[in-house]
C-alpha positions as CSV (number, residue, x, y, z in Angstrom):
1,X,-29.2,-23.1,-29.8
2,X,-26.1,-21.0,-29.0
3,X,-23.6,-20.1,-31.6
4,X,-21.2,-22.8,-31.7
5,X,-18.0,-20.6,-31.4
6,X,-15.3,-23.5,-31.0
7,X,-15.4,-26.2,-34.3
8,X,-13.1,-23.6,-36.5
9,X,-11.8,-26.2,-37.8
10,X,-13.7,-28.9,-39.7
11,X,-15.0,-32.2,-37.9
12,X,-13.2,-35.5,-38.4
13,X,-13.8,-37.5,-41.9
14,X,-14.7,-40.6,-42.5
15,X,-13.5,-42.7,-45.9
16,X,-15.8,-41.0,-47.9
17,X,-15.3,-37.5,-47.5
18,X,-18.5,-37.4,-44.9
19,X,-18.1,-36.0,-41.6
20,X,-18.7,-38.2,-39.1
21,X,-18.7,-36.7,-35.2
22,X,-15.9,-36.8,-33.2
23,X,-15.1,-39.9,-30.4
24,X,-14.3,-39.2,-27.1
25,X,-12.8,-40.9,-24.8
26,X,-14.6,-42.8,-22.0
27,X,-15.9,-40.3,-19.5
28,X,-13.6,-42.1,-16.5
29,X,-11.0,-42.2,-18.3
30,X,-11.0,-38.7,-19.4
31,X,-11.6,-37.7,-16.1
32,X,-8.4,-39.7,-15.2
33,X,-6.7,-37.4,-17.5
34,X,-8.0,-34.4,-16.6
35,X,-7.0,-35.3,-12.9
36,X,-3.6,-36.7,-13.6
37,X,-3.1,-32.8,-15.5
38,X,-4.4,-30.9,-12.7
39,X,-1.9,-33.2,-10.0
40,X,0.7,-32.2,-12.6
41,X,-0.3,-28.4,-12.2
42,X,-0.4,-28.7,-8.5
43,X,3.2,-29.4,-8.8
44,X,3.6,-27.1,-11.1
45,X,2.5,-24.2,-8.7
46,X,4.0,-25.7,-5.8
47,X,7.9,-25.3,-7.5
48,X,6.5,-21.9,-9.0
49,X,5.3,-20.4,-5.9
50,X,7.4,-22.2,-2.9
51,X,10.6,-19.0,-3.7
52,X,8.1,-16.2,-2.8
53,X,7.7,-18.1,0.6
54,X,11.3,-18.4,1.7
55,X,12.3,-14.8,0.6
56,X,13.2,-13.5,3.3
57,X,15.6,-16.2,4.7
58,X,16.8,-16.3,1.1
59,X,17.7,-12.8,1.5
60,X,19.2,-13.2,4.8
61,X,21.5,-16.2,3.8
62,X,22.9,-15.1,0.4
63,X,22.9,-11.2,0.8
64,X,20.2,-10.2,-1.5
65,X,18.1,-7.5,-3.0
66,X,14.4,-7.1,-2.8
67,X,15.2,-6.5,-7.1
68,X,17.1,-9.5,-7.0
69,X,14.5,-11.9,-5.3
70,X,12.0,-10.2,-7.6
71,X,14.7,-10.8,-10.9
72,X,14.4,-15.1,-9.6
73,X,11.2,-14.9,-9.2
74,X,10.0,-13.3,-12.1
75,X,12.3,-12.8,-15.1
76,X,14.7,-16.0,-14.6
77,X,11.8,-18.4,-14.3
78,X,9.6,-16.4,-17.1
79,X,11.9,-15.9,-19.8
80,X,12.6,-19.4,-21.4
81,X,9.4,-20.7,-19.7
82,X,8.0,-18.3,-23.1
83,X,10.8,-18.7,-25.3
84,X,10.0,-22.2,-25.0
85,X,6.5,-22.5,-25.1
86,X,5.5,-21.8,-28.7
87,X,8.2,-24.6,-29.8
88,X,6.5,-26.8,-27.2
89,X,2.9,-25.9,-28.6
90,X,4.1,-26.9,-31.9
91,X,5.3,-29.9,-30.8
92,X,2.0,-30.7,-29.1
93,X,0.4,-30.3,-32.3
94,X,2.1,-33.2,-33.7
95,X,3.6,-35.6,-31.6
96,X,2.6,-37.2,-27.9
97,X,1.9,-34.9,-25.5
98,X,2.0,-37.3,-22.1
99,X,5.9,-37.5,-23.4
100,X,6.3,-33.8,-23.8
101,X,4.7,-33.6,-20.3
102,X,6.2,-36.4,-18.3
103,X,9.7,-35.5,-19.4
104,X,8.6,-31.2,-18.8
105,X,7.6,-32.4,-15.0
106,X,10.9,-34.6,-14.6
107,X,12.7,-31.3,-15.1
108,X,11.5,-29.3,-13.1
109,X,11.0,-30.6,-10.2
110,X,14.8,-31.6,-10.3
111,X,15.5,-28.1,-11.2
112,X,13.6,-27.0,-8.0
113,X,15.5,-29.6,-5.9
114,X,18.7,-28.2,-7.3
115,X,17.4,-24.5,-6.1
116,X,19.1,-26.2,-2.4
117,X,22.3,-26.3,-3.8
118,X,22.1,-22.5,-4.6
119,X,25.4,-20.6,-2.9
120,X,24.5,-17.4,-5.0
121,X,22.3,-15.1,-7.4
122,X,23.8,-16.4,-10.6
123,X,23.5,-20.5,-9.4
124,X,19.9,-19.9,-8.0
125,X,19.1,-18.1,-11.1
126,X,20.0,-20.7,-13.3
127,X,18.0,-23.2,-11.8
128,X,14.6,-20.9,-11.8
129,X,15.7,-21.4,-15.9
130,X,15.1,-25.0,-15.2
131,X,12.1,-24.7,-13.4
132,X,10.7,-22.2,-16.1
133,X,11.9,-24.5,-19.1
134,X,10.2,-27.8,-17.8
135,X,7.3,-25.8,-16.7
136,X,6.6,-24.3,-20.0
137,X,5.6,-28.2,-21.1
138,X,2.5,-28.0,-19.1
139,X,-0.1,-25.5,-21.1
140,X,0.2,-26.7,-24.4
141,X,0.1,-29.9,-23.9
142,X,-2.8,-30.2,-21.2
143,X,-5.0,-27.8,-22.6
144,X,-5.1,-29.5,-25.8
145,X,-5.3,-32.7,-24.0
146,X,-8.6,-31.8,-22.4
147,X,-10.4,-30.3,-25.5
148,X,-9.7,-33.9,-27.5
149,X,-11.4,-35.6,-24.1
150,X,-14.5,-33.6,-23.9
151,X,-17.0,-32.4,-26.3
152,X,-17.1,-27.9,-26.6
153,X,-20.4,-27.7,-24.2
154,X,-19.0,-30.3,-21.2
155,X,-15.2,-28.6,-21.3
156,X,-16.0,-25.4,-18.8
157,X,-16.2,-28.2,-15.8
158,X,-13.1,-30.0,-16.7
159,X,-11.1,-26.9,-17.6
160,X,-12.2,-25.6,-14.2
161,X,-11.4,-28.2,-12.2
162,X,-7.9,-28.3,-13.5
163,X,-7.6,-24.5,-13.3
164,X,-8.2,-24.8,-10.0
165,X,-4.6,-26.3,-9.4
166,X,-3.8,-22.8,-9.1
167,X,-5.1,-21.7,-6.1
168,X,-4.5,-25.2,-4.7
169,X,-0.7,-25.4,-5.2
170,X,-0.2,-21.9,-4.3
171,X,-1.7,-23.1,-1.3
172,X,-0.5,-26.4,-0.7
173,X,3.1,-24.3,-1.2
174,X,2.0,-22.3,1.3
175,X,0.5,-24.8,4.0
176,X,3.5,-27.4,2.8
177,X,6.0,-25.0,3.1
178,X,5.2,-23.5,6.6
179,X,5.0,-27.3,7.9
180,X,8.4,-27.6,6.7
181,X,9.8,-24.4,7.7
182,X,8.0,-24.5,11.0
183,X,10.3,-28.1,11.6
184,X,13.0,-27.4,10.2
185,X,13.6,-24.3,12.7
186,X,12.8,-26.2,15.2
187,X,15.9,-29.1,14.7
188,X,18.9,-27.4,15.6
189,X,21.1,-29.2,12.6
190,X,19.4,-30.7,9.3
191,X,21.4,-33.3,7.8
192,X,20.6,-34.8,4.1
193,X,22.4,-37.4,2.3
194,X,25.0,-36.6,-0.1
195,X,24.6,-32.7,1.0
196,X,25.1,-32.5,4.6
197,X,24.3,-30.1,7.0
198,X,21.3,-28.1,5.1
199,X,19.4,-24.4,5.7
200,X,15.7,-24.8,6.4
201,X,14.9,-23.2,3.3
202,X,17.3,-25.2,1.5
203,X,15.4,-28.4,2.9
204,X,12.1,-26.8,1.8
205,X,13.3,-27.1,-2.0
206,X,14.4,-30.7,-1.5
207,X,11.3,-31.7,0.2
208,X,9.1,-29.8,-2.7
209,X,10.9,-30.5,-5.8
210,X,11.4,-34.2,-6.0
211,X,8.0,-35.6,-5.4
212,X,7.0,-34.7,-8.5
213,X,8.9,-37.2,-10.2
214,X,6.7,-39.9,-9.7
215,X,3.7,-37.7,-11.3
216,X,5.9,-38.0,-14.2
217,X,6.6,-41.3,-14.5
218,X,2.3,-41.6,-14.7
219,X,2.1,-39.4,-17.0
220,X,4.7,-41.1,-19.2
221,X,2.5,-44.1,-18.4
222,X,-0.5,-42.7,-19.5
223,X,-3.0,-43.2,-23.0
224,X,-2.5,-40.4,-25.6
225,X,-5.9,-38.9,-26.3
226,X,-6.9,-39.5,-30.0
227,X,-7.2,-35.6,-31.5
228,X,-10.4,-34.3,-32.2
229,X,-12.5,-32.0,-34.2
230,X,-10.0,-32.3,-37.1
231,X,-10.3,-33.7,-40.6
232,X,-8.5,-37.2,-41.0
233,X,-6.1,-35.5,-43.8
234,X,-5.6,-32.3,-41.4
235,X,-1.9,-31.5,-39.5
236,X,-1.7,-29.4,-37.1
237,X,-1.6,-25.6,-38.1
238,X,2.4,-24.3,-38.5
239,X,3.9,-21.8,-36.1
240,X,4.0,-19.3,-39.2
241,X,-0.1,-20.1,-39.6
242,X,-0.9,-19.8,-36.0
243,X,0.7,-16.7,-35.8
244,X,-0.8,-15.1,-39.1
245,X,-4.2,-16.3,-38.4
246,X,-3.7,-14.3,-34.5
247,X,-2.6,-11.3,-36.1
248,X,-5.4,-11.2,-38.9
249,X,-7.3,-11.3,-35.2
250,X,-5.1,-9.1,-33.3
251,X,-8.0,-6.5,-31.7
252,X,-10.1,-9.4,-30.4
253,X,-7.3,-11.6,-29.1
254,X,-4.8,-8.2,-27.6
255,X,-8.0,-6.6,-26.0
256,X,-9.4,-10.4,-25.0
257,X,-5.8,-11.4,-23.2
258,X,-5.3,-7.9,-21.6
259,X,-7.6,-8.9,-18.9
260,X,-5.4,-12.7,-17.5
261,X,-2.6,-10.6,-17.6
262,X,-3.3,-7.9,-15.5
263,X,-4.6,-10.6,-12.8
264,X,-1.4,-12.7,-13.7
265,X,0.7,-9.5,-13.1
266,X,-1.1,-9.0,-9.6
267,X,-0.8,-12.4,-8.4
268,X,2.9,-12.5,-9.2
269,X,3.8,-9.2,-7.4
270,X,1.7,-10.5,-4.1
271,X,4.9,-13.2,-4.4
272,X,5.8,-10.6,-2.0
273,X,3.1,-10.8,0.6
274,X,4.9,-12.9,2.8
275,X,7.7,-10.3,3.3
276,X,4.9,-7.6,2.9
277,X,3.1,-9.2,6.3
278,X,5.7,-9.7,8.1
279,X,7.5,-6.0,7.7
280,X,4.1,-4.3,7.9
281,X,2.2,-6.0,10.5
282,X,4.8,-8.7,12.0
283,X,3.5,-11.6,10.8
284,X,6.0,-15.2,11.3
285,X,6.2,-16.6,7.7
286,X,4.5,-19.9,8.9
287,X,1.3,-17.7,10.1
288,X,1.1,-16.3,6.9
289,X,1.6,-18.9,5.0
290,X,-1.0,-21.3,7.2
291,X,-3.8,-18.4,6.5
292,X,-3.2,-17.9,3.2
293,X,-2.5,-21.4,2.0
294,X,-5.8,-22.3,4.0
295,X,-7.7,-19.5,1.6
296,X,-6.1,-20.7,-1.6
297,X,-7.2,-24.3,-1.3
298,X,-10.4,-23.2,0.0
299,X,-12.0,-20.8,-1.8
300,X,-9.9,-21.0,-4.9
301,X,-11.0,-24.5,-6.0
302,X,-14.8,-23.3,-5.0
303,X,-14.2,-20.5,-7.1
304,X,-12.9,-21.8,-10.3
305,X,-15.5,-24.5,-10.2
306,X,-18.6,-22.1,-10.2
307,X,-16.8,-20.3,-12.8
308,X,-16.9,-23.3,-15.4
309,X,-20.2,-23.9,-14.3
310,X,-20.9,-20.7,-14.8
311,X,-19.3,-20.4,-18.2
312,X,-21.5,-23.6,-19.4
313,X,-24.1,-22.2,-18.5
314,X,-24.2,-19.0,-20.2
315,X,-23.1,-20.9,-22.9
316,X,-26.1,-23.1,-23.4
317,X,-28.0,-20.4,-23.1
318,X,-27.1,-18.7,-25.8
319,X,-24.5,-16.7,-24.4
320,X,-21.5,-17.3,-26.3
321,X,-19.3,-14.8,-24.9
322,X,-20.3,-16.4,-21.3
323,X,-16.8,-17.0,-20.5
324,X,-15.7,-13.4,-21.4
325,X,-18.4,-11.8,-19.0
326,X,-17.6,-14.2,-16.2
327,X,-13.7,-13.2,-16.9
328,X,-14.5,-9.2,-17.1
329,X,-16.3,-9.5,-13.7
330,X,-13.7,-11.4,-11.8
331,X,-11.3,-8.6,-13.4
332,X,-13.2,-5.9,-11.6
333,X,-13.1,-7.5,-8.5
334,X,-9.0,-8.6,-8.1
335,X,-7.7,-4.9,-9.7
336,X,-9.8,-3.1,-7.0
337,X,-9.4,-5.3,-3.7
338,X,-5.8,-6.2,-4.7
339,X,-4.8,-2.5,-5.2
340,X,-7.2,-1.5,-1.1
341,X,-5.7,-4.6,0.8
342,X,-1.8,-3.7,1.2
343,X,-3.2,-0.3,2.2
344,X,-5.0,-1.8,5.4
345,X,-4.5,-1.1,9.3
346,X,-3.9,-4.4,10.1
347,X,-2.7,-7.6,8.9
348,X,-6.4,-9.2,9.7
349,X,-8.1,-6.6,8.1
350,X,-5.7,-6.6,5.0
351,X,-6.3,-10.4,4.9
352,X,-10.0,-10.4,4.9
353,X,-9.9,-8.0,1.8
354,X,-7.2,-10.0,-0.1
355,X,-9.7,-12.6,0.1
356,X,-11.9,-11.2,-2.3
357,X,-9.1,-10.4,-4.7
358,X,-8.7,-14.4,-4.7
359,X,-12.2,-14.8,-5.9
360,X,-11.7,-12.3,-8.6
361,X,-8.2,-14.0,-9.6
362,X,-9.6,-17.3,-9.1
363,X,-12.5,-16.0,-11.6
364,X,-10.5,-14.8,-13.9
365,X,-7.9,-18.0,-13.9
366,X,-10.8,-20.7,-15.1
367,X,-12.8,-18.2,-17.5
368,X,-10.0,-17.0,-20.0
369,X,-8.6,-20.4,-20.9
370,X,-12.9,-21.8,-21.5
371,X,-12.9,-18.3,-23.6
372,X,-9.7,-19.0,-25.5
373,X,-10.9,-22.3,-26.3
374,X,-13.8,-21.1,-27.7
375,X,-11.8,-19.1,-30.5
376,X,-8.8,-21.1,-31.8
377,X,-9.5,-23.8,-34.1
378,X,-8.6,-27.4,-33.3
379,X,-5.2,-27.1,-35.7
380,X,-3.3,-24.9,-33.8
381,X,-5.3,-24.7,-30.0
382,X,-1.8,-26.6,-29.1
383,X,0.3,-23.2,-30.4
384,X,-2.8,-21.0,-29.9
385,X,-2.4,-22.2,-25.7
386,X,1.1,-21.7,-25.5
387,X,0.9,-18.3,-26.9
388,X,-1.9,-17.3,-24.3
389,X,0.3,-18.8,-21.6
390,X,3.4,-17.3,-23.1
391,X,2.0,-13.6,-23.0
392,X,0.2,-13.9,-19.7
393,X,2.9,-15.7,-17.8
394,X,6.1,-14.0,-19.0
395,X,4.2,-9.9,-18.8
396,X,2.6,-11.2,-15.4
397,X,6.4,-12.5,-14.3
398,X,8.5,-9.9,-15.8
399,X,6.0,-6.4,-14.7
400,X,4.6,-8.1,-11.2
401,X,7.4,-9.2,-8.7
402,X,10.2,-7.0,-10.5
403,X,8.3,-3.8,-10.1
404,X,7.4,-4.8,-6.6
405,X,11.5,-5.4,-5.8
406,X,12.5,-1.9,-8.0
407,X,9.6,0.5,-6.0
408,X,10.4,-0.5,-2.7
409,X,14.6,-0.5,-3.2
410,X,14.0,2.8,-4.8
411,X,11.0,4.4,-4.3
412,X,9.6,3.4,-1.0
413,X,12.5,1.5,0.9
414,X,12.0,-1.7,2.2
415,X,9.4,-0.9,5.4
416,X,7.5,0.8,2.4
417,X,6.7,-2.5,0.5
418,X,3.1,-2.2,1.4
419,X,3.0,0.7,-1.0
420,X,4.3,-0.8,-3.2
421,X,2.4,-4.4,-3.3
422,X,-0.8,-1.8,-3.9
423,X,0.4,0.2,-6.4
424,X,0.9,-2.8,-8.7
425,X,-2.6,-3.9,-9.2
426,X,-3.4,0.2,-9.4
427,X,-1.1,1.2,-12.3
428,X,-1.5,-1.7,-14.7
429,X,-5.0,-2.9,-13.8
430,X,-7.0,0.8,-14.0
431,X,-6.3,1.4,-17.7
432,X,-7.1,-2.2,-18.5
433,X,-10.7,-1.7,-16.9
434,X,-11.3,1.4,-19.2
435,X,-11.6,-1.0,-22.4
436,X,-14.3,-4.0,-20.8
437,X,-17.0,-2.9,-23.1
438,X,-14.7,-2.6,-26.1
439,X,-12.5,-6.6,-25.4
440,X,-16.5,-8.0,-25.0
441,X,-17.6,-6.6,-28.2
442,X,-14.2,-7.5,-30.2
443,X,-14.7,-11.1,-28.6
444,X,-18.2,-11.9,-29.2
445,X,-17.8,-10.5,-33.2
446,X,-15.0,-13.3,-33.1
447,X,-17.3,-15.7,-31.6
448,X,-20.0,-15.3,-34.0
449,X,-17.3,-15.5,-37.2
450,X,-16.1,-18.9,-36.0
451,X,-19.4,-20.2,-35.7
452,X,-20.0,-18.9,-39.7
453,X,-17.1,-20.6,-40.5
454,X,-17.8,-24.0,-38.7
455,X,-21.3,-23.8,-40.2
456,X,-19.7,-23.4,-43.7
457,X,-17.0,-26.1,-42.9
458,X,-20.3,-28.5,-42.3
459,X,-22.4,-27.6,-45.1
């Protein structure tokens, strides 16, 4: 039997003081759930992503910077998308997360609607806070959701599929977005109600953003899962206890989270790669965005998939740190082919070795969150995800697309950007790589102390 890294906390009571196992939810209906979150994450990525698309007629319309576009699509979406998420895991913790959620999707997908209305930096900035605040709902609440529907050796599956919403919005932002763009140029005047006479990419944000208000009118709709792997007399951990119990754990969980945000960090600077083709190689937005949003709903859900499987696998055989080799290897794989493909002849041959980087990112995207799961008891995994999202998603936000906009305004001009886009992946992933064998060691010694506590906790 493997170590049983994940019951840190003790199992659920009954009247007597004996534990008694935890009850699931039916496996449809969990399913339900866990399809219903992963929609919601589509949606999520779609709103997230659609701004690297229409950079350059952004740029064009408003007079901006390559720093600027790289300030919205980085720091003003990342900064209280963290500063709210540890509040938010708290919250999740306690109270009903399909609330939390349905009123976190509700925002933003208003607040990306309201990105049309944009005249300037400051107004287009403000609503990327919106986006980034109502986002910031989404990891606390559906990871958590997920562990109380599935027992510790069936989550790898469900956590993959719904980490596969990824790579599927990114690309249904892509493929949806060059539809839109592609008619939009093609009518010579686009009239909305109430707003008039709009600019394609304005009409992109409309036609994005407020869909997703009826996926959060089903989640409001939606059963609460009942919490599980906790003692009946148990509350969820404190923000003060979350964070001492990390810090007692600060080696494993620094050198264990360095890796998802390095490939976070390289997926947000190729935010970029629809200016970087068409400068470079003269690629039309919608050509780039049909290839590559083709790829990420392709191979991207393939990939996260046989990930989890992957993950449960090693698992059940004994492997508790399965997750963490499966997220090491996938590592590799996007610092080295992200850092080659800018740096190709061509824009087919730059493409066909970006694809590989997918696979690692994609590797890396369902592994980390199976391996985080693993490690945080049941009291705080609510906090315990919004921290892991927090550091990944603000560091990948804040170092990818900014650095991107400041080295090619400053260091290699604006025809350089292909430089830059592989310099990225180069200067923050390489040092990372040095300390694989030392983040699997600190992980699996973590591992094997939460299964010693469990056992204790049963016996």
């Amino acid at each position: 039997m493997p170590a049983s890294c994940p019951a840190t906390a003790s199992w659920p009571t009954t009247g007597t003081g004996k534990i008694s196992a935890p009850r699931y939810p039916a496996a449809g209906y969990a399913w339900y759930t866990v399809i219903l979150l992963t929609v919601a994450y589509v949606f999520n990525f779609v709103d997230r992503y659609i701004l690297g698309l229409l950079v350059e007629p952004i740029k064009a319309d408003l007079g901006l910077s390559d720093t600027q576009m790289g300030l919205l699509i980085g720091p003003a979406f990342a900064v209280l998308y963290a500063a709210a998420g540890l509040p938010l895991g708290w919250l999740a913790d306690r109270t009903r997360r399909t609330l939390i959620l349905g009123c976190g999707v509700a925002l933003w997908s208003l607040a990306t609607a309201a990105s049309s209305l944009a005249r300037n930096f400051s107004q287009l900035f403000l609503a990327r806070v919106g986006v980034g605040v109502g986002e910031a709902t989404l990891a606390p609440c559906a990871l958590s959701m997920i562990s109380d529907s599935f027992p510790p050796e069936r989550r790898g599956r469900p956590i993959a599929f719904y980490t596969a919403a990824q790579s599927l919005g990114a690309g249904l932002a892509a493929l949806g977005g060059a539809a839109v763009l592609g008619w939009a140029n093609s009518v010579d005047q686009l009239q909305v109600p109430v707003l008039g006479e709009v600019k394609p990419w304005q009409f992109t944000f409309i036609v994005v953003g407020l869909p997703g208000l009826f996926v959060a009118l089903l989640l409001l709709l939606s059963r609460e899962p009942a919490r599980q792997e906790r003692a009946a007399t148990q509350t969820g951990a404190s923000i003060g206890e979350t964070l001492d119990y990390l810090w007692r754990r600060r080696a494993a969980y620094l050198s264990f989270v360095a890796f998802p945000l390095v490939m976070t960090t390289v997926a947000y600077s190729q935010t970029f790669f629809a200016a970087l083709y068409m400068r470079t190689w003269n690629w039309p937005i919608e050509r780039f965005a049909l290839w590559s949003g083709l790829a990420l709903v392709i191979i991207g859900p393939i990939t996260v998939n046989v990930a989890g499987w992957l993950s449960d696998r090693l698992y059940k055989n004994g492997r508790p740190d399965g997750p963490v080799q499966v997220m090491l290897a996938g590592s590799l794989l996007l610092i080295v082919m992200g850092a080659v493909s800018p740096l190709m002849p061509t824009g087919e041959l730059a493409f066909s070795v970006w694809l590989f980087n997918l696979v690692g990112m994609s590797t890396v995207s369902a592994a980390a969150p199976i391996a985080l799961l693993n490690i945080v008891p049941a009291t705080m995994r609510g906090q315990g995800a919004a921290l892991f999202y927090m550091i990944t998603s603000l560091g990948g936000l804040l170092i990818g697309p900014t650095a991107v906009g400041l080295l090619s305004d400053y260091v290699f001009g604006e025809s350089g950007i292909q430089y830059a886009t592989a310099l990225v992946p180069a200067l923050f992933g390489i040092p990372v790589l040095l300390f694989t064998g030392y983040a699997r060691r600190r992980y699996l010694a973590e591992c094997n102390a939460a299964a010693g506590e469990a056992q204790a906790d049963r016996g």
